[in-house]
Residue, then its C-alpha position, 0 to 999 in steps of 0.5 A: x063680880x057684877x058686870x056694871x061694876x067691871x064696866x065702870x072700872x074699865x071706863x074710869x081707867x080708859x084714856x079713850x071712848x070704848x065700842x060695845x065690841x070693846x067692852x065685849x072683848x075686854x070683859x071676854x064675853x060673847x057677841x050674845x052678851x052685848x044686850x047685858x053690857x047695853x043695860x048696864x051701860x044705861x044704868x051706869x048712865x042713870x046712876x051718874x046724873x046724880x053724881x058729877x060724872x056722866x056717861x056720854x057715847x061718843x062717835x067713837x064709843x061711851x066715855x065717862x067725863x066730868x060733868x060739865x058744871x065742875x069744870x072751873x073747879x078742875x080747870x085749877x088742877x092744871x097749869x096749862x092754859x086752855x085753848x083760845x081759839x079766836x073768832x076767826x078760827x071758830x068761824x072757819x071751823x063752824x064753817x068746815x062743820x056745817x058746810x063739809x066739804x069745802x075748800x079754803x076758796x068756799x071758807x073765804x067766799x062765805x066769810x067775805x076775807x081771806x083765811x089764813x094758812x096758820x088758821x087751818x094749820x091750828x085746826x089740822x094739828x088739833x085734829x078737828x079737821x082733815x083733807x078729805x081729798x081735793x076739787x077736781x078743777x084748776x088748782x085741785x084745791x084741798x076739800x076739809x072735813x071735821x074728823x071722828x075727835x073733832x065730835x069726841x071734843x065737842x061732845x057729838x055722837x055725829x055731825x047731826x048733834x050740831x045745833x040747828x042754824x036758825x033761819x035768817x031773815x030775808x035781807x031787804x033789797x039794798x040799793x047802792x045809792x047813798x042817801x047824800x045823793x038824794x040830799x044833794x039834789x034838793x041843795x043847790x050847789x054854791x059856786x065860789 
């Protein structure tokens, strides 16, 4: 049996991303063999652009998933609603991913309002953030870190696939004053 076709079988049977040494173990091949199951995990991936399947690698290991353009026509098969996360929670999120490690106190000074605890407690329980240890001041507040699903549910290899932050323009020095002040010195004040 070829092994491109040994591999796609145990790609499409698996419920979670595949290593090399994976591939290596199940198909009882030896570590010199692995150069074989790169290539033919290449042309598997080839093969799939024409298809509605893709083969991505994942920072856990390859993983064959449903392209991206199908996902309203499959969406249908399950009758549980999708995850909705609100503003706040995706913010907190980009946040912890593009900053790590941060406190909640470095989540809420960035974002200028408090977060709250149930916002953290959603991404914990998803998996897609972990304490990684704690701030050695006052308080030891928690340091949050995204986690290995996190890139496996957002398609990421590592933390560097993040989009890259454009740059923000310079903010021109805003002066407290209201413009009414101004408007004020040129009325005269009438007295009843």
């Amino acid at each position: 049996m070829d092994i491109k076709q040994r591999l796609e079988a145990i790609l499409l049977a698996s419920n979670r991303p595949l290593k090399i040494s994976d591939f290596l173990e199940l198909l009882e091949l030896e570590s010199g063999d692995e150069a074989r199951v790169v290539a033919a995990l290449y042309e598997l991936q080839d093969e799939y652009k024409e298809r509605s399947l893709n083969l991505v690698e994942v920072s856990t290991g390859f993983r064959v998933q449903i392209d991206q353009a199908f996902s309203n026509d499959i969406a249908k098969l399950w009758e549980v609603k999708p995850l909705k996360l609100s503003k706040t929670t995706l913010e907190t999120l980009s946040i912890i991913a593009y900053m790590q490690p941060v406190t909640r106190g470095d989540i809420e000074e960035i974002r200028g309002v408090a977060v709250a605890t149930n916002v953290i407690k959603l991404l914990i329980d998803q998996g897609w953030i972990k304490i990684k240890g704690y701030r050695d001041v006052a308080g030891r507040p928690a340091l949050f870190i995204t986690t290995q699903k996190f890139l496996d549910d957002f398609s990421m290899k590592s933390i560097s696939d993040l989009p890259v932050l454009p740059e923000l323009p310079d903010i021109p020095n805003i002066s407290p004053e209201l413009s009414l002040k101004d408007e004020a010195k040129e009325q005269p004040i009438q007295e009843t």
